[in-house]
C-alpha positions in Angstrom: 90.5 117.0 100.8 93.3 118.4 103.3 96.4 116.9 103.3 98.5 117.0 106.2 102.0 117.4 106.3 102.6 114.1 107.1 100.5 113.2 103.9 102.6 115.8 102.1 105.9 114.5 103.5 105.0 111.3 102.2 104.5 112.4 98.9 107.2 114.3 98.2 109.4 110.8 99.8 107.5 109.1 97.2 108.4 111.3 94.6 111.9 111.2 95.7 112.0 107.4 96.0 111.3 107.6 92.0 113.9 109.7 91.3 116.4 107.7 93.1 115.3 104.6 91.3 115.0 106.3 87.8 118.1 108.2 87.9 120.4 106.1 90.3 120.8 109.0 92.9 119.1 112.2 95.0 121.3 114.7 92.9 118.0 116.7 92.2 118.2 120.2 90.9 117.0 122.5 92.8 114.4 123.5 90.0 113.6 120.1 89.3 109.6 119.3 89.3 109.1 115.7 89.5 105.7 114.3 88.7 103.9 111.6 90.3 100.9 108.9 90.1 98.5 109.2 93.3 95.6 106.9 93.2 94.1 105.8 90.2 93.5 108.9 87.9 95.4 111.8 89.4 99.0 113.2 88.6 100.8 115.6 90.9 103.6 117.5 90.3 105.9 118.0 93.1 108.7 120.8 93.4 111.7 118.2 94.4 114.4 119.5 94.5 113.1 122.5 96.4 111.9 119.7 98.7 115.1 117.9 99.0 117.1 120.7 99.6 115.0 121.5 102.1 115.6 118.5 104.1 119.1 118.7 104.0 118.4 122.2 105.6 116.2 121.3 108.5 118.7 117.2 108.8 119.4 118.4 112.2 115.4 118.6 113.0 114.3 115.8 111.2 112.6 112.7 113.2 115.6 110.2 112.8 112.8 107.7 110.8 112.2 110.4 108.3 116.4 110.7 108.4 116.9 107.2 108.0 114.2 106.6 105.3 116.4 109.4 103.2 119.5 108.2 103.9 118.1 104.7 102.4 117.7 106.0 99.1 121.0 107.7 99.2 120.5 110.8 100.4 124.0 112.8 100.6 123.2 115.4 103.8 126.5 117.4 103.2 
């Protein structure tokens, strides 16, 4: 199945939503591989903190929900 980026997006939010609540914050090294539960049987692993630096990169051209959903799980954009 074909994700779209949306679906990928949302993954990788997901992703960083568990970090936040694991470790307390979005500090993520840039190496750091976080992996995930999606669906019943399946486990992804998801380059995070490539993601999240990512994101902090393109803040400027993010949709301001995608912004604010960050932000609410203490994303530092600076």
């Amino acid at each position: 199945m074909r994700r779209t980026q949306a679906d990928k997006w949302a993954l990788n939010y997901q992703a960083a939503k568990q970090f936040y609540e694991r470790e307390g914050h979005l500090r993520v090294p840039r190496k750091h591989v976080e992996r995930i539960a999606v669906g019943d049987q399946e486990e992804r692993e998801l380059r995070l903190g490539a993601w999240i630096s990512n994101q902090r990169s393109r803040a400027a051209t993010l949709s301001p929900e995608r912004g604010e959903l960050l932000s609410a799980i203490g994303m530092r954009w600076a």
